[in-house]
N, C-alpha and C positions, 0 to 999 in steps of 0.2 A: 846731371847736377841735382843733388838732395835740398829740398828744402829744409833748413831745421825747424827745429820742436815749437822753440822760441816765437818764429815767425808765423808759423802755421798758427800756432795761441795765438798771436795777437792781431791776426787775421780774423780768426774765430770773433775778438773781441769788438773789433773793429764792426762788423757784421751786426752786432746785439746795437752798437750804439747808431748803426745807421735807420734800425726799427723805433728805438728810443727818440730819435733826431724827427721822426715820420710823426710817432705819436702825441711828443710835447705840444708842437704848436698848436693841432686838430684839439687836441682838451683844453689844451689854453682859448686858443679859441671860441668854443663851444661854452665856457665859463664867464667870456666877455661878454658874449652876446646876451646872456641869460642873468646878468645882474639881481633880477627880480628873485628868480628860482629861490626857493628852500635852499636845494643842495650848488646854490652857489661856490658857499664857502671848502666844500668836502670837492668836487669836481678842481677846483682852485688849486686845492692843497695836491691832486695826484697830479695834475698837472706841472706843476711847481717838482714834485718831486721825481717827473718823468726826465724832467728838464736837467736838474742834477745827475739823474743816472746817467742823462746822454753825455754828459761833463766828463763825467767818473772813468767811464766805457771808453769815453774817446782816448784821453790821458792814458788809461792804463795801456791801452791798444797799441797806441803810439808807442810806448814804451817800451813795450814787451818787442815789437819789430825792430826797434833801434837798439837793444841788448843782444836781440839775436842777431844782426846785421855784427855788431862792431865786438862782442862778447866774445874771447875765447876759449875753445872750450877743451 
């Protein structure tokens, strides 16, 4: 039994958001604790924007597995 394309991608993708899912909280984190810091606000915003990509990544991941699963090809 072949896996397809479909699912293998969004395997692939699935994988970026589970690194994404690791990295948001630890900067977010590490931006709480350090209110004071200069680079409060800049640590804040990657963090914030780690957190969207893990969103992004998940969704798309999902997607791409449930097109390939039920898609005819």
């Amino acid at each position: 039994m072949q896996i397809s394309d479909k699912i293998l991608h969004g395997l692939k993708t699935l994988a970026r958001t589970i690194i994404f899912m690791i990295l948001a909280p630890i900067v977010l984190s590490q931006a709480f604790k350090n209110t004071e810091h200069p680079m409060f606000i800049p640590v804040l915003i990657v963090g914030i924007i780690l957190f969207l990509l893990a969103l992004y990544f998940g969704f798309k991941g999902v997607n791409r597995i449930v097109k390939g699963i039920f898609d005819k090809d």
